[in-house]
PLY file of the C-alpha trace (Angstrom):
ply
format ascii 1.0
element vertex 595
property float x
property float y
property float z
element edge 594
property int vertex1
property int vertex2
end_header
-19.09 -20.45 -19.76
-16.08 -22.73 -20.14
-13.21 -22.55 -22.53
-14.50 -24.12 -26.41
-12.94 -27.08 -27.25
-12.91 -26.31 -31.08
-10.21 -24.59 -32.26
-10.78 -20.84 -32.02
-10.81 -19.02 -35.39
-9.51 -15.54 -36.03
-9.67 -12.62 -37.88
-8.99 -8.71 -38.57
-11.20 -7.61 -36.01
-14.92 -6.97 -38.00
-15.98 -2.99 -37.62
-19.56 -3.93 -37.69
-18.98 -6.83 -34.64
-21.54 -6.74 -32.41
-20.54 -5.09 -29.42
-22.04 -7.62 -26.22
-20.48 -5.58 -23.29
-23.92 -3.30 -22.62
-25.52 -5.62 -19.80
-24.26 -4.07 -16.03
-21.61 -5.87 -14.45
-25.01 -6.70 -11.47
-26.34 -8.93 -14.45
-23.26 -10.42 -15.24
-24.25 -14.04 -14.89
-26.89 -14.15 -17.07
-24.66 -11.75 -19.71
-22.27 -14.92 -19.51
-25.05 -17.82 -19.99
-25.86 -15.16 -23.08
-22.38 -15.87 -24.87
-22.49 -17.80 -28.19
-20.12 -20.49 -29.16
-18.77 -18.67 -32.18
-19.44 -15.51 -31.36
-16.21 -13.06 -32.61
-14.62 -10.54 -30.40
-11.22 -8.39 -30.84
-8.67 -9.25 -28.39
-9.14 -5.56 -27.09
-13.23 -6.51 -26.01
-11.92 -9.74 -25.02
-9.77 -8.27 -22.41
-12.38 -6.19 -21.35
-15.16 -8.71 -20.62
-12.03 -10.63 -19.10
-11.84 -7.47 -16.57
-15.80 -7.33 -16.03
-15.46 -11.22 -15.47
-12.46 -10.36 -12.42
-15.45 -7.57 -10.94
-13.34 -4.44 -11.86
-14.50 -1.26 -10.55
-11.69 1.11 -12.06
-8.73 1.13 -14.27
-5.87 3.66 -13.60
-3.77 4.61 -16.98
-2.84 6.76 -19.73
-3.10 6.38 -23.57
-0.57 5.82 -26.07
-0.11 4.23 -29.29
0.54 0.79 -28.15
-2.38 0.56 -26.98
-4.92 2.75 -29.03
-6.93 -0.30 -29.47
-7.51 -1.27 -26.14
-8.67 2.38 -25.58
-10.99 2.45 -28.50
-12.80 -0.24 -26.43
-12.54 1.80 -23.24
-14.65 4.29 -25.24
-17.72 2.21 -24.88
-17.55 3.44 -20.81
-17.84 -0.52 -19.54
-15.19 0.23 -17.11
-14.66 3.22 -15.21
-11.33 4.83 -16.84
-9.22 7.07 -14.41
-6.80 9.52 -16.60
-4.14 10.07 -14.38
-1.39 12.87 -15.26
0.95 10.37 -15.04
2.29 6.45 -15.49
3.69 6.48 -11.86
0.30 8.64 -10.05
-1.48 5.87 -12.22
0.68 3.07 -10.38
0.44 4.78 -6.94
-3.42 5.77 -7.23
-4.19 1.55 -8.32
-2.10 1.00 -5.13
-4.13 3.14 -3.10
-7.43 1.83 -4.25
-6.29 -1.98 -3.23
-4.72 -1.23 -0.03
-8.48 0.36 0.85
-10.54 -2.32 -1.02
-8.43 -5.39 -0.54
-9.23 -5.77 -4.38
-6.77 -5.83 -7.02
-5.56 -2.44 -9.02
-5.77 -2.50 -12.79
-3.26 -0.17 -14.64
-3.12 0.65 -18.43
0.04 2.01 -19.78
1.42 2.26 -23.66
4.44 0.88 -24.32
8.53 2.49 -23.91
8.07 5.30 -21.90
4.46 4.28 -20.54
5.34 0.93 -19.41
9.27 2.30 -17.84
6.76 5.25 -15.66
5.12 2.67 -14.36
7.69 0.62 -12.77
8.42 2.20 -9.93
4.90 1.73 -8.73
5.15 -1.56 -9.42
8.21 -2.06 -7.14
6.35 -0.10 -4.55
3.87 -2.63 -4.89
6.22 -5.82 -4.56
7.54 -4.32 -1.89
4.90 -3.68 0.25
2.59 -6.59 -0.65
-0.29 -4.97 -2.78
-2.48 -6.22 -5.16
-1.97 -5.14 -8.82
-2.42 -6.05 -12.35
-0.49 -4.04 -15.07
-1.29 -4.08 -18.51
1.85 -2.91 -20.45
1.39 -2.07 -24.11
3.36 -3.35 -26.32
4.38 -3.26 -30.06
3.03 -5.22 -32.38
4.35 -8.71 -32.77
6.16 -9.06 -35.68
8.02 -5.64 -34.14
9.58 -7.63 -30.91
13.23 -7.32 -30.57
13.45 -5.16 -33.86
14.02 -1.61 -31.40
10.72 -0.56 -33.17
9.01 2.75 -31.78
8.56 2.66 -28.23
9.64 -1.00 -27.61
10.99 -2.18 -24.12
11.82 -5.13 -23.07
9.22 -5.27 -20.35
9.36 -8.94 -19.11
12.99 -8.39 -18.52
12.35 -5.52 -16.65
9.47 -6.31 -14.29
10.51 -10.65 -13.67
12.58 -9.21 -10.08
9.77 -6.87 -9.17
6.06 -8.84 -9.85
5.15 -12.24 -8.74
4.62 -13.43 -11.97
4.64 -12.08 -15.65
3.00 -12.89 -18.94
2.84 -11.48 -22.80
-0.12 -12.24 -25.04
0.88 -14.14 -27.61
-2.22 -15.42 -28.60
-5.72 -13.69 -28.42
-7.46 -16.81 -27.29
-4.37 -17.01 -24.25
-6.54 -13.72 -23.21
-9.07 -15.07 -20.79
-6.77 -17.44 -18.71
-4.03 -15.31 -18.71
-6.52 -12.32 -17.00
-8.20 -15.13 -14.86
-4.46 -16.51 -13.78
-3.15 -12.83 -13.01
-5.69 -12.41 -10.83
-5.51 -14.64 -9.11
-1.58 -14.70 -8.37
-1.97 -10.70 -7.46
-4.69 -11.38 -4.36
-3.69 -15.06 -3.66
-0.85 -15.63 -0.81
1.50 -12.89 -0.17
-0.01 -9.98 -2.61
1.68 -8.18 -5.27
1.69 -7.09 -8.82
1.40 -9.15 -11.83
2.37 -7.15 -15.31
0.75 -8.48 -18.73
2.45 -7.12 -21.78
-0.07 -6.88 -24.25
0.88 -6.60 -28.01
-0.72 -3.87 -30.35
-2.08 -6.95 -32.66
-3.38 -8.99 -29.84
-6.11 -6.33 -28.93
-6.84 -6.03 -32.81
-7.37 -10.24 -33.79
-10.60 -11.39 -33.31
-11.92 -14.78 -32.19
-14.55 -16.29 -30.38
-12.96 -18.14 -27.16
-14.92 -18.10 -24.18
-14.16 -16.56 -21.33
-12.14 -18.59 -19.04
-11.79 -19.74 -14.87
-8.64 -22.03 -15.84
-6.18 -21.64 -13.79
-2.71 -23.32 -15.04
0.11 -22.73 -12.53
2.09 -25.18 -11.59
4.13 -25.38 -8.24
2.19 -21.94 -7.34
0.48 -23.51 -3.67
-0.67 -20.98 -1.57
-0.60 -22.38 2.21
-2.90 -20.31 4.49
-3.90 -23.35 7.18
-1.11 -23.49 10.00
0.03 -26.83 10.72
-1.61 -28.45 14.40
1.59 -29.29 15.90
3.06 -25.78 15.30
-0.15 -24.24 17.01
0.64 -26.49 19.47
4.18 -25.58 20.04
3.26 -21.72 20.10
0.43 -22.84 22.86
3.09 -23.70 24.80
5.70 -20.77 24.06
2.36 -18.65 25.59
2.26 -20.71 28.50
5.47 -20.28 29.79
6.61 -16.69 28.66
7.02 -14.29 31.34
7.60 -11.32 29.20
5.71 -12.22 25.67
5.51 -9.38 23.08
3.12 -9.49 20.11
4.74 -7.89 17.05
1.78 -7.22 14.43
2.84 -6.87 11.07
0.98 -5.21 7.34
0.16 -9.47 7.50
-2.45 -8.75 9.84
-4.06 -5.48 7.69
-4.07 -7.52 4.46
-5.31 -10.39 6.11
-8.09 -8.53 7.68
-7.89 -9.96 11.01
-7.27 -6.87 13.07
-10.53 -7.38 14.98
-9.48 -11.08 16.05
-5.86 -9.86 17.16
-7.73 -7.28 19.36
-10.17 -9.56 21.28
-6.47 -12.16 21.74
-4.11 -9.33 22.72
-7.51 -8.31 25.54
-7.69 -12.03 26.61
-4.10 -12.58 27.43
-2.95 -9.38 28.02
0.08 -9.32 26.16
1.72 -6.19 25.16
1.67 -5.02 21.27
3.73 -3.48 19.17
3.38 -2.47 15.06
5.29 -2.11 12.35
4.79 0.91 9.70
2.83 -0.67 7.62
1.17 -2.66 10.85
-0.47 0.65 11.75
-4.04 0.01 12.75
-3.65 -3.76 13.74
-4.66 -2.66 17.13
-6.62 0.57 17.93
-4.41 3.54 19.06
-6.28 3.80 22.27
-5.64 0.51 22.99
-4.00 0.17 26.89
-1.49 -2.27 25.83
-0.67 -1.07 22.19
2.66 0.03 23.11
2.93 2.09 19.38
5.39 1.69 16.71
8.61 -0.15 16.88
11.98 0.67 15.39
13.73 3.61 13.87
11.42 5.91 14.46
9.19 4.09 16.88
8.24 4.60 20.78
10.88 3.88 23.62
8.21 1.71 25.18
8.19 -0.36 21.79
11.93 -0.68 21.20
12.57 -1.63 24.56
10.18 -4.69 24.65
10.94 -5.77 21.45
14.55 -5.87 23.39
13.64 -7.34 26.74
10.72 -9.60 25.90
11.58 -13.24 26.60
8.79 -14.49 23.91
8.15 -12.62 20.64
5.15 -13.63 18.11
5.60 -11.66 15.12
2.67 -11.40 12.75
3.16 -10.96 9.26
5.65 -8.65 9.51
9.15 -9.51 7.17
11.82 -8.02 9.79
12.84 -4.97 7.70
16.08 -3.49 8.70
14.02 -0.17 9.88
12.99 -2.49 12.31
15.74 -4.53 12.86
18.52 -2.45 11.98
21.39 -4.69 13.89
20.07 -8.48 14.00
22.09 -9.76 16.38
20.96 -7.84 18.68
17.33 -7.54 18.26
14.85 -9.65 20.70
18.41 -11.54 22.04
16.81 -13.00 25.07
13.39 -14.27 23.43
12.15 -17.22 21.68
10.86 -15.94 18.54
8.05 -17.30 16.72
7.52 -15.59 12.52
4.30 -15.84 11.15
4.18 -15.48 7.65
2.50 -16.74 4.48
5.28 -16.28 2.31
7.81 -18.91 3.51
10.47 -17.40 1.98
10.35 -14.90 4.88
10.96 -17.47 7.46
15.01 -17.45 8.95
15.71 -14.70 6.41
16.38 -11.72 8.68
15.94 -12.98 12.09
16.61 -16.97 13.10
13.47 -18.27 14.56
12.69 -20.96 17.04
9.51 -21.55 15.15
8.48 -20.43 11.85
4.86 -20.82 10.60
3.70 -20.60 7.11
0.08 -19.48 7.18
-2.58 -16.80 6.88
-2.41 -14.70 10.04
-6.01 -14.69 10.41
-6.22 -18.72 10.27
-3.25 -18.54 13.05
-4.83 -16.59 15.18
-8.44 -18.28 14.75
-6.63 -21.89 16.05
-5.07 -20.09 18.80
-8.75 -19.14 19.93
-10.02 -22.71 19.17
-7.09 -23.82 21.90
-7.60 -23.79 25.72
-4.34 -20.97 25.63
-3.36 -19.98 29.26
-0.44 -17.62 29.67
1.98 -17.46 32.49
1.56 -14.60 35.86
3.23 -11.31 33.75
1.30 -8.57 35.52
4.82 -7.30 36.44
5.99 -7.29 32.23
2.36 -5.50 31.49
3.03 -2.69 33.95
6.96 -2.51 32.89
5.70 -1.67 29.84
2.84 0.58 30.68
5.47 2.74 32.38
7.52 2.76 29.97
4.58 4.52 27.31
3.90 6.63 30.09
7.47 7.99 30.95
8.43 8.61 27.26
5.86 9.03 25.17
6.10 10.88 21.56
6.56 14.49 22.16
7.61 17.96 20.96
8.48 21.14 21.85
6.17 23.44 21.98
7.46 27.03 22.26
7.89 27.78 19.16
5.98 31.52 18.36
7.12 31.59 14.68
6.43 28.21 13.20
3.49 25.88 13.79
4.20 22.19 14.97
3.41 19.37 11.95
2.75 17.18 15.19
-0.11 19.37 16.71
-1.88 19.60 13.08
-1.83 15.85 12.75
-2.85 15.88 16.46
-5.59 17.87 15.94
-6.89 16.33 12.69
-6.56 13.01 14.06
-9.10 14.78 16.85
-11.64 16.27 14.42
-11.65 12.98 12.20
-12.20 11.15 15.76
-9.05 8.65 14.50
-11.15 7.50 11.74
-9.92 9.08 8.36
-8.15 7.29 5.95
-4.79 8.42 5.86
-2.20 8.21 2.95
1.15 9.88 2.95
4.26 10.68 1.00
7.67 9.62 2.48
9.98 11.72 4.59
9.54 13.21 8.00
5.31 14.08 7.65
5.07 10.38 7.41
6.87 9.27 10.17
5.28 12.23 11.93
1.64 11.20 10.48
2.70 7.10 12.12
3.52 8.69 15.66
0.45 10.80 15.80
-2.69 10.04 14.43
-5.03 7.84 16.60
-5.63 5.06 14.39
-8.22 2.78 14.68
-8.97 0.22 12.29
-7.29 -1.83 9.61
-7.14 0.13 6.32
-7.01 3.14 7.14
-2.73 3.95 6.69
-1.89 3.71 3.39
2.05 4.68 3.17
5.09 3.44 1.04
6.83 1.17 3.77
9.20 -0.90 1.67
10.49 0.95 -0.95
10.04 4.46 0.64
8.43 6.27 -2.96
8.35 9.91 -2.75
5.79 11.27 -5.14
3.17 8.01 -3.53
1.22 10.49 -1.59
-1.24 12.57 -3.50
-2.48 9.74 -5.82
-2.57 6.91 -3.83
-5.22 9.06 -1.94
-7.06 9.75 -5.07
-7.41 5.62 -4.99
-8.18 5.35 -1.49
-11.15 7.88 -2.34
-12.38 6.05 -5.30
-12.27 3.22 -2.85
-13.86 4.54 0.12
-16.22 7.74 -1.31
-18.06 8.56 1.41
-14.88 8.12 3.92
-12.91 11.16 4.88
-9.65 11.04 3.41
-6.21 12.86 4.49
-3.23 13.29 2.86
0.03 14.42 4.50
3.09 15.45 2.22
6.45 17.16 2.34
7.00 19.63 0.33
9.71 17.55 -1.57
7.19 14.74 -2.75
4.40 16.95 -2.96
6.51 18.44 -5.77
7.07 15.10 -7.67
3.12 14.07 -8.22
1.17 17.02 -7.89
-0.20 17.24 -11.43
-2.52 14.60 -9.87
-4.21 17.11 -7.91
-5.79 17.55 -11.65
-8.14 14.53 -11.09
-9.62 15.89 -7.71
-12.20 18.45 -8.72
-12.30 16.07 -11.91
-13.66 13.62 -10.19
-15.82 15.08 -7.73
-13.30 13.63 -4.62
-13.20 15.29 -1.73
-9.22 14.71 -0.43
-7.96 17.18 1.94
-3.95 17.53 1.16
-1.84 18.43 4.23
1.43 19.79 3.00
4.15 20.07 5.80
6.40 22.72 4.34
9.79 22.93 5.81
11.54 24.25 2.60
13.86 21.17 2.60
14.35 17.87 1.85
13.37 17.12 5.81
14.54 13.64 6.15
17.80 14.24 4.23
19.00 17.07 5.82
18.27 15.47 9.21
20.41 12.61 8.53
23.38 15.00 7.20
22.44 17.03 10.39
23.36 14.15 12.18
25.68 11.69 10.22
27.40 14.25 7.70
28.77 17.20 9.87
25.91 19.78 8.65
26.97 19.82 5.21
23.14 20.19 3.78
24.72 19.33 0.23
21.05 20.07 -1.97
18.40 18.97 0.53
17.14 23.15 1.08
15.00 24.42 -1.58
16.41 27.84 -2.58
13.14 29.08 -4.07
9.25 27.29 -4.31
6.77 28.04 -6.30
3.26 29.51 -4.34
1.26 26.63 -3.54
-1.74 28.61 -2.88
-2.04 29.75 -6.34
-1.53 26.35 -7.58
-3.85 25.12 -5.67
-6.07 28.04 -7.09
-4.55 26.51 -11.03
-6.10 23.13 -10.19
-9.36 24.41 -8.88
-9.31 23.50 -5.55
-9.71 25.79 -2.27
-6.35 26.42 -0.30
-5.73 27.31 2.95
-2.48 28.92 4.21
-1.01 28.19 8.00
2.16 30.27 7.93
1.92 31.21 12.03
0.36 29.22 14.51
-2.48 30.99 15.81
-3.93 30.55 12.10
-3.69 26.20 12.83
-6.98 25.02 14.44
-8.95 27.49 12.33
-7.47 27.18 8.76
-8.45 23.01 9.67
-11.87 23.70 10.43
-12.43 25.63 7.31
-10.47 23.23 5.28
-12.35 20.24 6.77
-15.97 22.50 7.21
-15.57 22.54 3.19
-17.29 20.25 0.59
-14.64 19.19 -1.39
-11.43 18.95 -2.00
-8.79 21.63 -0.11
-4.66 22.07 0.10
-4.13 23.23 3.71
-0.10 24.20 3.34
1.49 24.18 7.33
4.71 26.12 7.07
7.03 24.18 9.96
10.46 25.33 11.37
13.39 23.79 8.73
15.24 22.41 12.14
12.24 20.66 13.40
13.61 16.70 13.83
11.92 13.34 13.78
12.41 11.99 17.35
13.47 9.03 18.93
15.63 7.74 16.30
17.40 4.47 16.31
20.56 5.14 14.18
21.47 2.48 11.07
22.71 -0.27 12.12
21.82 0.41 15.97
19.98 -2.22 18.26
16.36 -0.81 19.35
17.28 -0.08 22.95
20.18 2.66 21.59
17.34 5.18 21.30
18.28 8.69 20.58
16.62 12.13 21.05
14.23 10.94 23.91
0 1
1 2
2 3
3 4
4 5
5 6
6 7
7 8
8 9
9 10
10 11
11 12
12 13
13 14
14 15
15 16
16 17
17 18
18 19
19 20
20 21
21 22
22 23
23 24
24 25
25 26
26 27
27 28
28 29
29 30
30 31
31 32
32 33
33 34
34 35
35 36
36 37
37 38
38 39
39 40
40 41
41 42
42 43
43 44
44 45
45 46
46 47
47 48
48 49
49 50
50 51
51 52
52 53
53 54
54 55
55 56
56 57
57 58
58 59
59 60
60 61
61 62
62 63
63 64
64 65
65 66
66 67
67 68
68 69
69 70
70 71
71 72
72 73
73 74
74 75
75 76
76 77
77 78
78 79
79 80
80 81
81 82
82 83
83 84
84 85
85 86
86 87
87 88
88 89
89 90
90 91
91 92
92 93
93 94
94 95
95 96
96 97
97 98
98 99
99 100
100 101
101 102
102 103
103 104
104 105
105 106
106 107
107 108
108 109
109 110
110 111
111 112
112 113
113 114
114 115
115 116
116 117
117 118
118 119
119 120
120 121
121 122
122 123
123 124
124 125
125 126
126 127
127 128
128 129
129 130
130 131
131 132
132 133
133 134
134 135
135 136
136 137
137 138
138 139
139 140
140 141
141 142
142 143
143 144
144 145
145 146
146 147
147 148
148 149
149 150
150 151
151 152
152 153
153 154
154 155
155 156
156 157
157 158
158 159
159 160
160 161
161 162
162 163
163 164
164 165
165 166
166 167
167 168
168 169
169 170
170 171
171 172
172 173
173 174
174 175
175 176
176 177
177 178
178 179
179 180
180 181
181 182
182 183
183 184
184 185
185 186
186 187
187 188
188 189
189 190
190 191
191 192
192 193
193 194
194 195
195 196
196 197
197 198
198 199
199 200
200 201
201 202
202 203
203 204
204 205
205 206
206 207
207 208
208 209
209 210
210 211
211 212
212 213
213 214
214 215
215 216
216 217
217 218
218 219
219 220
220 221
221 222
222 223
223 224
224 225
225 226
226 227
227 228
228 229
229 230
230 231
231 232
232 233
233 234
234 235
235 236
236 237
237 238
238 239
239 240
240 241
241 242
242 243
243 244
244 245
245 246
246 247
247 248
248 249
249 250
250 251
251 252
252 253
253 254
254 255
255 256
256 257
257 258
258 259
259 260
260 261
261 262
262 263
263 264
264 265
265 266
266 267
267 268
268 269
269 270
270 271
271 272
272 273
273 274
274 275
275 276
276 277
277 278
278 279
279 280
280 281
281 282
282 283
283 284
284 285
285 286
286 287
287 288
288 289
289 290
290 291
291 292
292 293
293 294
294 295
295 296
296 297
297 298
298 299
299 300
300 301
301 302
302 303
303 304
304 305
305 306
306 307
307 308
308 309
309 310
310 311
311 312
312 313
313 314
314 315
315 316
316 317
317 318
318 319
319 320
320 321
321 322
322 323
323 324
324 325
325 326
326 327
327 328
328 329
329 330
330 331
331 332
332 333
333 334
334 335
335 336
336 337
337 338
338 339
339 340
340 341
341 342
342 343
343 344
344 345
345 346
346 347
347 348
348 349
349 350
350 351
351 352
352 353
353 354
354 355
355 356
356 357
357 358
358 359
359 360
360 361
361 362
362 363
363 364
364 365
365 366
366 367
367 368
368 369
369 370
370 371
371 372
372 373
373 374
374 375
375 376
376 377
377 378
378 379
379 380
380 381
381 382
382 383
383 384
384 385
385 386
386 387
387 388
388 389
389 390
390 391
391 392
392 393
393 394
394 395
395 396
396 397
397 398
398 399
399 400
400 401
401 402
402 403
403 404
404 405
405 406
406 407
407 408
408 409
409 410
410 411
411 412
412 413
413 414
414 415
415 416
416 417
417 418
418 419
419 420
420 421
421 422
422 423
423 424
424 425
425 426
426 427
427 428
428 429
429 430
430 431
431 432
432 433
433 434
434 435
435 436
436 437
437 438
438 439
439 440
440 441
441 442
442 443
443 444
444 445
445 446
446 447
447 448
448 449
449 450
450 451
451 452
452 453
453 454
454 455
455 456
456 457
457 458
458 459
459 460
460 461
461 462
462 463
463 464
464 465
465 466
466 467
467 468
468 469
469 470
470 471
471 472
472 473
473 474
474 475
475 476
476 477
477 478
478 479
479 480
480 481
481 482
482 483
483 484
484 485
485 486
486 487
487 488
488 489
489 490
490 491
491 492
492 493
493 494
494 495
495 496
496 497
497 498
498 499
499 500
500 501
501 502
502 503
503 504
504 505
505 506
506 507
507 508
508 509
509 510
510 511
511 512
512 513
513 514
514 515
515 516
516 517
517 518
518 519
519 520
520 521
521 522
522 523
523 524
524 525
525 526
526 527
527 528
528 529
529 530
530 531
531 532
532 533
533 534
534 535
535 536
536 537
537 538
538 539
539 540
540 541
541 542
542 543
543 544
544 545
545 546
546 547
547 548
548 549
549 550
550 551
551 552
552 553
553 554
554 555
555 556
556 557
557 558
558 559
559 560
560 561
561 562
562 563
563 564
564 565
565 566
566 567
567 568
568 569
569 570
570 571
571 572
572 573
573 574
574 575
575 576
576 577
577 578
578 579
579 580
580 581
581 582
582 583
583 584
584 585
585 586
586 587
587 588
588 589
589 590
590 591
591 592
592 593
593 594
């Protein structure tokens, strides 16, 4: 139904109102023909038929004053409600759910404290591109800018870290502002759009419609690529002699994985991911050459080095990456895909920069008669290269087990198909090197802003995204620490997550870096005492399983994995044991260390 053109009336919102939000979100469009014309609603149902409009599955949040009303609505079950522990797991656990679903994340917070929680899952999401609308609570508005209880200046807060933000000033704004945030969060280049929502705008009543208005000037999303730029790229192909493909989290969110495949088969060129590009390209894949940069393979780094033609797909040139940019790719013509043109010549100077879709790119490429020059000498270059150093490890090692044969080996039980979230440190760049990926959507990691505590529930949103997928979750015993009282919601909600905690009694990453960089003075990255995970995995209700030697590894899996439901399997690893290769800050890719 379209937006009334009568004024909208309001009042106190009406205890006996009738409550319209019982039809099932499958009969939605004929519970829409069913709306009246003056038919009175509080800003709080409003908002929620708003949601049901958008096809939300869950909301992620936690109750407060603020937004009581709102709540008191939520009661009426029209919506799936997720209580998380926390303002940040709820954050993390909505980012989880859209980098699985490719649908937006809806978050509920209260206002002050609530709404300050949440932030740094909202810059986790800017960061890395992910879907998300936050509803902030607010106070009241005649309270705004009088320091009442629990205010915050929201808008102020979040305008660097979300695309776009709004605050209800008027009910009837409701519907288009839900519609338009929406819309902005899963449009373009993804990412989070707050709404502050004022204590009295869930309590007014009035009888608006709902609303597909969409009012936002100068916002043009440009997916198409531009003919005589597909042409020019046609023609970089043609001639390379050493072309490189570097995919990017552009291809992931843009779901064309599958199409990259079948072009990197048909010409033959040599592939290499970001982080967050994990999964682009199958793991098995003969000329997926693995990760690139800090952490990334030798065979990566140096063709990203020596290629004389690199096509970089929706990937923004990070400085893990691209830690020294003078010197990265210096003897190729480099062409950046990207939707968000504000990415183009910001890192890295390009010889051609195209603002599109990845998927649309790579869909004109195939409608194009694309030939590629003889490079059978590049292919096997590289080939070699993957062969001679590939990730490894010691393994002699009688005391502790190795974090990379348990990832190994449940990357070999889950056949390379689990969905696998992590928490930041060494486990995740161990988790990237490791696991045999195989699809799009299935690594769902903090890239950008590097959150510890994103681990544990942004698997509890993959889950609720995927139920009947196997989930994993690898975390440090550092992060683990900072989210954990989300481990609350597992047996809550019937998920079935296993938890792989890497325990190395340290702040891994950290003390490797003042291993390395700071002359050995470990200045508070060792944990002098930790509490027994096992019995707090036993608090929560959920089955642990204890590797503390390594005969005890493949077995304490099985069992972990053999069970129905959700388990803590805690891997006790040397302290000393060190992410290799590393490219040092502010390195070029071919200065590889610890090969």
């Amino acid at each position: 139904m379209s937006n009334q053109k009568e004024s909208p009336s309001f009042t106190t919102l009406d205890t006996d109102a009738t409550d319209t939000l019982k039809v099932a979100k499958s009969t939605e469009p004929e519970y829409l023909k069913s709306q009246t014309v003056n038919q009175m609603r509080s800003g709080s149902k409003l908002l929620v038929e708003a949601l049901q409009h958008e096809d939300v599955d869950f909301i992620f949040g936690y109750p407060g004053g603020a937004v009581l009303p709102l709540y008191d609505t939520f009661y009426d079950g029209q919506i799936k409600h997720i209580l998380a522990r926390h303002e940040q797991g709820a954050t993390h656990a909505a980012e989880g759910y859209a980098r699985v679903s490719g649908k937006t994340g809806v978050v509920v917070v209260t206002s002050g404290p609530g709404a300050t929680n949440a932030i740094t899952g909202i810059t986790d999401a800017h960061s890395d591109s992910l879907p998300l609308v936050v509803f902030t609570g607010q106070v009241a508005t005649p309270g705004i800018g009088k320091d009442a209880f629990q205010e915050a200046d929201l808008l102020s807060m979040t305008t660097p870290i979300t695309k776009q933000n709004y605050q209800v000033k008027n009910v009837e704004d409701i519907p288009r502002i839900v519609h338009e945030a929406f819309h902005v969060a899963n449009s373009g280049r993804k990412g989070p759009v707050v709404i502050d929502f004022p204590k009295d705008m869930g309590i007014l009543s009035t009888n608006v419609g709902l609303s597909n208005e969409i009012n936002l000037p100068g916002y043009d999303v440009k997916s198409e690529p531009e003919a005589e730029d597909i042409q020019t790229l046609v023609s970089y192909i043609k001639e390379a002699e050493r072309p490189v493909i570097l995919a990017g989290a552009g291809i992931n969110h843009s779901k064309s994985n599958q199409l990259l495949t079948e072009f990197v088969t048909k010409h033959q060129i040599p592939t290499v991911t970001t982080l967050l590009g994990l999964g682009a390209i199958p793991y098995e894949h003969p000329l997926f050459l693995g990760m690139g940069g800090m952490h990334g393979s030798y065979a990566s780094n140096m063709a990203l080095t020596e290629c004389d033609l690199l096509i970089n797909l929706g990937s923004r040139f990070d400085d893990r990456l691209a830690s020294k940019p003078d010197a990265f790719a210096p003897n190729a013509k480099i062409v950046h895909v990207d939707i968000d043109p504000s990415e183009i010549n910001k890192v890295i100077d390009t010889d051609l920069g195209i603002v599109a879709d990845c998927k649309r790119v790579l869909e004109a490429l195939f409608s194009e008669n694309v030939s590629t020059a003889p490079h059978e000498q590049w292919i096997q270059y590289c080939k070699a290269n993957k062969q001679k150093h590939p990730f490894k490890y010691d393994n002699d090692d009688s005391t502790f087990s190795k974090p990379q044969i348990a990832i190994e080996y449940i990357g070999k039980i889950t056949h390379g198909e689990a969905i696998v979230t992590t928490d930041v440190g060494q486990h995740q760049m161990w988790a990237a090197q490791f696991y045999p990926f195989k699809n799009h959507g299935q690594w769902v990691t903090s890239g950008g802003l590097g959150t510890m505590g994103f681990g544990i529930p942004s698997a509890i949103g993959a889950q609720l995204a995927e139920p009947d997928k196997t989930v994993v979750c690898f975390v440090g015993d550092g992060g683990f620490q900072m989210t954990n009282q989300e481990m609350a919601l597992l047996p809550e909600y019937h998920l079935n997550v296993k938890i792989v905690l890497i325990n190395n009694g340290t702040l891994g990453m950290v003390k490797q870096w003042q291993d390395k960089f700071f002359n050995q003075r470990f200045s508070h990255s060792v944990f002098n005492d930790q509490p027994d995970f096992m019995k707090m995995a036993e608090a929560y209700g959920i089955n642990g399983y204890l590797i503390d030697t390594p005969d005890k590894l493949e077995s304490q899996i099985d069992a972990a994995f053999a069970h129905e439901g959700p388990a803590l399997i805690e891997v006790r690893i040397s302290p000393v044991e060190p992410v290799t290769p590393m490219v040092p800050s502010g390195k070029a890719n071919n200065e590889m260390e610890g090969l």
